[in-house]
DRENDOTI-655587 format. One record per atom (N, C-alpha, C): residue in one letter; x, z, y. Coordinates in pm, 1 decimal. Atoms other than C-alpha are relative to their C-alpha. Layout:
% residues N
PT; res; east; up; north
PT; A; X; Z; Y
...
//
This chain:
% residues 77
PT; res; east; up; north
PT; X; 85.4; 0.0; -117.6
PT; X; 0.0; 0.0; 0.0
PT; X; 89.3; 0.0; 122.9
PT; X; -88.2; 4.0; -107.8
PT; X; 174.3; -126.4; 349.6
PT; X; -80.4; 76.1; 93.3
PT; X; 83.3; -53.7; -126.9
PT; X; -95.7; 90.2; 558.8
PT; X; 24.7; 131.5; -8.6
PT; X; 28.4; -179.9; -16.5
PT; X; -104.6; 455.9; 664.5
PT; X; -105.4; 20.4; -47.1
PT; X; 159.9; -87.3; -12.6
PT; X; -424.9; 653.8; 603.7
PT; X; -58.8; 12.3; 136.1
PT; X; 51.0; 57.5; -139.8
PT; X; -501.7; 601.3; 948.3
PT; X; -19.0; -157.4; 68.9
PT; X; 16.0; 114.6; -46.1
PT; X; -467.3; 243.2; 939.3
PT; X; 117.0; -65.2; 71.2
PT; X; -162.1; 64.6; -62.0
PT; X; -136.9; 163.6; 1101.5
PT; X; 71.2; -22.2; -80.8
PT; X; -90.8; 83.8; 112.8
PT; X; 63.6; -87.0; 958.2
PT; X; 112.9; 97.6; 8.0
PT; X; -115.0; -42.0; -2.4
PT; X; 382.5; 19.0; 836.1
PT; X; 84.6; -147.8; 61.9
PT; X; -89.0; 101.7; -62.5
PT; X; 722.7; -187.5; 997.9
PT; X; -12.9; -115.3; -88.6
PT; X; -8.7; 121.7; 80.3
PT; X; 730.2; -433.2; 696.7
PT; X; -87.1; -91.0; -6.2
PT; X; 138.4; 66.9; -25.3
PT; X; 338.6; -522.4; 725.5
PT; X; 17.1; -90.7; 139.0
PT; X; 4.6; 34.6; -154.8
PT; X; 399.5; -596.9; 1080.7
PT; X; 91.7; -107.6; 27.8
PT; X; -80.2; 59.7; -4.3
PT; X; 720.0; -785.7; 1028.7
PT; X; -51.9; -149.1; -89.5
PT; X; 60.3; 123.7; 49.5
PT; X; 559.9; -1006.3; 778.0
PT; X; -126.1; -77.1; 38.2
PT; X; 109.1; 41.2; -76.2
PT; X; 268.8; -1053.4; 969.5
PT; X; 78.9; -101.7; 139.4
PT; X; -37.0; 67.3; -121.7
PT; X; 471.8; -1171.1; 1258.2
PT; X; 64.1; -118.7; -59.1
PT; X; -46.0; 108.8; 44.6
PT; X; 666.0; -1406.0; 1039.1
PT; X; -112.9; -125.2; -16.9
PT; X; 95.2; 31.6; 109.7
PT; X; 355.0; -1532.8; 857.5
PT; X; -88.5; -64.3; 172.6
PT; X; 123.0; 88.8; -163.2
PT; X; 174.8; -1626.2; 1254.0
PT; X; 110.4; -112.8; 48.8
PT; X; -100.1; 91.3; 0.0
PT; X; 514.1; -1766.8; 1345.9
PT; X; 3.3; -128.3; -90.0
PT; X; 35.0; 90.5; 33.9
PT; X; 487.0; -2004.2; 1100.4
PT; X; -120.6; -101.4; -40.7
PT; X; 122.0; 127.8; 35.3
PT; X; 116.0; -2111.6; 1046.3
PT; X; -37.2; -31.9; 169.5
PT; X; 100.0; 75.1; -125.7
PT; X; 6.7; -2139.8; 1402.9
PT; X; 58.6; -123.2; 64.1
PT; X; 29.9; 95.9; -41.4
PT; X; 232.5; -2373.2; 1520.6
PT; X; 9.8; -156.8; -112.4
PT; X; 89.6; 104.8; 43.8
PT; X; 158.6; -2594.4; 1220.9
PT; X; -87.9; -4.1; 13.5
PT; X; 199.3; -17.4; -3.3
PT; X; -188.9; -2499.2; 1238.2
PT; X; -9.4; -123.4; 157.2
PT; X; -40.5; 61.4; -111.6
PT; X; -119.1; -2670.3; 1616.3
PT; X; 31.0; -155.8; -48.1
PT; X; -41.7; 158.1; 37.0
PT; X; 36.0; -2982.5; 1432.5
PT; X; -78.9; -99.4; -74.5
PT; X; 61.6; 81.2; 82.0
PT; X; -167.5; -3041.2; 1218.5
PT; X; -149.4; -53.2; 96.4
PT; X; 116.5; 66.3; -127.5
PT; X; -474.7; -3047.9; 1495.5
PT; X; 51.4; -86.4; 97.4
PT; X; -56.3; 92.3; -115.5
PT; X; -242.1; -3284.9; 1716.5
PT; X; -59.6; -95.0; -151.3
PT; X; -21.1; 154.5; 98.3
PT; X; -260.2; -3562.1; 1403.8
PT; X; -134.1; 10.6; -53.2
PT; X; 163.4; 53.4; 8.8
PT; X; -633.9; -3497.5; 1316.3
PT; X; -34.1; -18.0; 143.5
PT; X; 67.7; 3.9; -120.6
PT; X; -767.6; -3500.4; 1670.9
PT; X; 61.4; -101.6; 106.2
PT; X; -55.4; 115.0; -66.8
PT; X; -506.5; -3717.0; 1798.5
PT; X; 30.2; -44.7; 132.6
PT; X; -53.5; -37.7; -179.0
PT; X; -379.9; -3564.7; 2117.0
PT; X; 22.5; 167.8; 41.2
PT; X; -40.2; -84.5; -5.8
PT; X; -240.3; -3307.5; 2246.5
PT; X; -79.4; 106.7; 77.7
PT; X; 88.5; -49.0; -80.7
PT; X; -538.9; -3179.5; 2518.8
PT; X; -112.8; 28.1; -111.8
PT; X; 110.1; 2.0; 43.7
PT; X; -765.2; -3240.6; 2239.8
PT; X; 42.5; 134.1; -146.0
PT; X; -62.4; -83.2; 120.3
PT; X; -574.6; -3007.7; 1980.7
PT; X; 13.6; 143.8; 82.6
PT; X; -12.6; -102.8; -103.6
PT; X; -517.0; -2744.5; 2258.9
PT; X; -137.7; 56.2; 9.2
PT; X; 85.0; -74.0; -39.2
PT; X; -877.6; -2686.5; 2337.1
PT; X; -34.6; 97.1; -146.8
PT; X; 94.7; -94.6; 102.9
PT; X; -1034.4; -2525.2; 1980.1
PT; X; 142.1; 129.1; -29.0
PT; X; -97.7; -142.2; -10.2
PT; X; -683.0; -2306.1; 2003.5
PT; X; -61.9; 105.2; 115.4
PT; X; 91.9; -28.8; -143.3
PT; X; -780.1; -2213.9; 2364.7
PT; X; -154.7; 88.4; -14.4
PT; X; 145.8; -88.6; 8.0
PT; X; -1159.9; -2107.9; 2289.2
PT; X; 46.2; 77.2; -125.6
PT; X; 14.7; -109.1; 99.9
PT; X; -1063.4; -1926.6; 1983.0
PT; X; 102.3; 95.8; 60.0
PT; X; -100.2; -102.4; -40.1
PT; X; -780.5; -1745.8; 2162.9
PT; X; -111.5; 101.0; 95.7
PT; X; 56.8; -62.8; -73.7
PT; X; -1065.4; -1688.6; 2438.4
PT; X; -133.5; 90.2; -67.9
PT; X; 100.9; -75.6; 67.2
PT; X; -1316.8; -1540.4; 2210.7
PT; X; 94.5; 115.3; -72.5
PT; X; -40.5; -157.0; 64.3
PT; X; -1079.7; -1285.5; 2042.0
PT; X; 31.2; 77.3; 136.6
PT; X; -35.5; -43.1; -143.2
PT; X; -954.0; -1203.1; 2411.5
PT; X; -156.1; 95.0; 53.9
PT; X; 115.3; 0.7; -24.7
PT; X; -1306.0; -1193.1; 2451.6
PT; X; -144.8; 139.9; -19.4
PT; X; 4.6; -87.7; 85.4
PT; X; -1432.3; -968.9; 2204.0
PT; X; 68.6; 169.9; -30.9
PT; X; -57.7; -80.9; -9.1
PT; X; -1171.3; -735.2; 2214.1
PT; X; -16.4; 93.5; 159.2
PT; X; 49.8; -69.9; -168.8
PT; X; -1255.8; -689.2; 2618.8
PT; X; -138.3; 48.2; -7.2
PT; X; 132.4; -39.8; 11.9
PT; X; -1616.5; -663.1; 2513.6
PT; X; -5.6; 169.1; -58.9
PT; X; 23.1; -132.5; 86.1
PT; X; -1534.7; -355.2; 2222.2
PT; X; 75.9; 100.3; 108.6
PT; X; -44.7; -85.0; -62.1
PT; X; -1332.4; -170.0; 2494.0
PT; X; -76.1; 55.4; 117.3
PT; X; 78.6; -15.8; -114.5
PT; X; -1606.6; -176.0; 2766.2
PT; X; -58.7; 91.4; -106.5
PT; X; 124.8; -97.0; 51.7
PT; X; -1835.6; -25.1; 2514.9
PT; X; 61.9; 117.4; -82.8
PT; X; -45.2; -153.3; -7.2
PT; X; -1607.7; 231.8; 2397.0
PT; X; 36.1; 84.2; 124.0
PT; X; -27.4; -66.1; -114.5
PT; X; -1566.5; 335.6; 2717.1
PT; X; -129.9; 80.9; 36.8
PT; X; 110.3; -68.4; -66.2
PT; X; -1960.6; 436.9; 2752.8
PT; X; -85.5; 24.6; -141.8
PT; X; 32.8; -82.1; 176.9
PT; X; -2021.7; 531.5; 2343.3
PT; X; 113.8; -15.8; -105.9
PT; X; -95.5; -1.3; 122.8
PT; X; -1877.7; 617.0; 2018.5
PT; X; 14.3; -155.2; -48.6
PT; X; 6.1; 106.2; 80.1
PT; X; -1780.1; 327.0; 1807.7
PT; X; 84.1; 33.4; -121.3
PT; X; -34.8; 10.6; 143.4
PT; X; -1659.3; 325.6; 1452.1
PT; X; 166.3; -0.3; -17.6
PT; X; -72.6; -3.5; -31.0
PT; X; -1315.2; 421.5; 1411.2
PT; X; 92.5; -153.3; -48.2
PT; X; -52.8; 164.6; 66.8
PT; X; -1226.0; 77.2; 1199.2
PT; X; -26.7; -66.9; 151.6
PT; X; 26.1; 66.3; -132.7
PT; X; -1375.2; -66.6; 1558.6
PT; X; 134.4; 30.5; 105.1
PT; X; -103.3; -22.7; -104.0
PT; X; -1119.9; 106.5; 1765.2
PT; X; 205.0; -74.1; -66.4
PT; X; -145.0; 13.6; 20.9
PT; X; -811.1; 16.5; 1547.9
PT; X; 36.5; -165.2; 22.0
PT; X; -6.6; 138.1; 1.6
PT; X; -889.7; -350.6; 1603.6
PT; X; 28.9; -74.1; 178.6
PT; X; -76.3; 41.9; -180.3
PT; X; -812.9; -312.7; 2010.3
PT; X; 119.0; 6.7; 62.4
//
């Protein structure tokens, strides 16, 4: 198990996680340049999905700010 009992990664989780984004996003990126077939057009569905977790995450912090929320909720801000 790479997690605490509280939910915090340990260093190795975190390290392979960072490797593991490092390498799919910017294929993930390449591979939407050669289906979509441009570089503005491969950019936007990165863009709105970056702006919806951005999004989301600004949303769960407003509303812990004025009620409880679930502690799995808080470890995700």
């Amino acid at each position: 198990m790479d997690q605490l009992a509280s939910g915090i990664p340990r260093p190795r989780t975190e390290k392979d996680l960072l490797m593991m984004e490092s390498i799919a996003v910017p294929l993930s990126f390449l591979m939407l340049v050669a289906v979509l077939g441009g570089l503005l057009a491969a950019a936007l569905p990165v863009f709105v999905s970056e702006l919806a977790i951005f999004g989301s995450m600004a949303a769960l912090r407003a509303i812990t700010s004025c009620t409880d929320v679930s502690i799995f909720r808080r470890c995700a801000t």
